[in-house]
N, C-alpha and C positions, 0 to 999 in steps of 0.2 A: 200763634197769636200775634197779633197785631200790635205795637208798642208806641209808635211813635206819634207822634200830633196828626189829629186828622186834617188832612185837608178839607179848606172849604172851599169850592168853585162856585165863583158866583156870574149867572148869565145875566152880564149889565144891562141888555137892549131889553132882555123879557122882565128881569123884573122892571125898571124903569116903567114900562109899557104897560105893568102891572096896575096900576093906579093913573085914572085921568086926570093928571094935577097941569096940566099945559107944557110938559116937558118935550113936547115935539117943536116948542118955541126956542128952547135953548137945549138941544139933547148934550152938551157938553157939562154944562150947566148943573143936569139933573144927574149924570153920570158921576160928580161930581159930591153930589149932597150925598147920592146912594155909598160912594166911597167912605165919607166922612161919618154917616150913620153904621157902617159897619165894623169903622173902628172897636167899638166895647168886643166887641164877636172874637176877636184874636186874644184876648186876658178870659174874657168869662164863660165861651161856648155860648151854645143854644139851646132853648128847653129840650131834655132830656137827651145832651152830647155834654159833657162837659169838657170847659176850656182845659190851657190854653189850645188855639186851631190854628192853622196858618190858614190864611185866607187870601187868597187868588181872586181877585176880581177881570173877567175879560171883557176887553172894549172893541166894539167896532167903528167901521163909518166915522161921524162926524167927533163922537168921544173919544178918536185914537189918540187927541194929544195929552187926555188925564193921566193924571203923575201918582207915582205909589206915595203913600205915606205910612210912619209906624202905622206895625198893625194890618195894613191892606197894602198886596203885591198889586199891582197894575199891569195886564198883560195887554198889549193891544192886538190884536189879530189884524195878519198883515190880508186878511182877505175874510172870509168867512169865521164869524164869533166861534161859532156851534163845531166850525172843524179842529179849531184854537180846545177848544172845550174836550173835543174826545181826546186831541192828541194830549192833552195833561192827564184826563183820567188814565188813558193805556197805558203812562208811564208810571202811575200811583197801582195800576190793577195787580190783581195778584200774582200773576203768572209776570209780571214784572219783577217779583223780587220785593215789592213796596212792604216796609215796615210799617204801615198805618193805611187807616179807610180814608176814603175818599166819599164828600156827599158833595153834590151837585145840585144847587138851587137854581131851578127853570120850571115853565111851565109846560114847554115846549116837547110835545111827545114825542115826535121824532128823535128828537135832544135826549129825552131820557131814553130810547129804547135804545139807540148806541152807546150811552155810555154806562145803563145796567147791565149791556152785554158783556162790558168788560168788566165787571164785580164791583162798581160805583154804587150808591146808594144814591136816592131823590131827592129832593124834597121841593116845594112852592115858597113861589116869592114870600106869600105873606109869614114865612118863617123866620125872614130878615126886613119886612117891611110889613109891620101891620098896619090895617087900617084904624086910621084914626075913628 
């Protein structure tokens, strides 16, 4: 059994992209509120995971230069988000040794079918961003 704090990973470009709020105007910008909003995520969890989570947020592209804060790690992928992405799950997967689950917030199927393969769990944006 599984003991430690789940990881949360979260796919900054897809959820961002998730919601047409003009964030292709400032993608750093919006990479940014997404960080700030997922602050509470690392104390309280998310419906039906209870906190606390460590939460990994991956940036690419033009958000490489957002900064971690309490609460949200800040990874930026020095190339591709999505490969940033499996390579953290492989090392949270089970055949890792990892003392806790690992869920991956994307929409991105490809994105999930790599890192379900390695014993990740899913979930969609709108589980860290609902719509207003």
């Amino acid at each position: 059994m599984r003991t430690g704090k789940t990881l949360l990973i979260v796919d900054a470009a897809n959820v961002v992209g998730s919601v047409p709020d003009q964030w292709w105007r400032d993608r750093r910008g919006a990479a940014e509120r997404l960080r700030d909003s997922l602050v509470p995520y690392a104390a309280a969890g998310l419906p039906g995971l209870t906190g606390p989570l460590e939460v990994v947020m991956v940036v690419e592209g033009a958000a490489r230069g957002v900064g971690s804060v309490p609460g949200v790690r800040v990874e930026a992928a020095p190339g591709s988000g999505d490969d940033l992405i499996v390579e953290l799950a492989a090392a949270h997967a089970p055949g890792a040794g990892a003392d806790r689950d690992c869920l991956v917030v994307t929409a991105d199927r490809e994105l999930r079918r790599r890192v379900e393969a390695l014993g990740a769990r899913c979930t969609g944006p709108r589980t860290v961003r609902p719509r207003a």
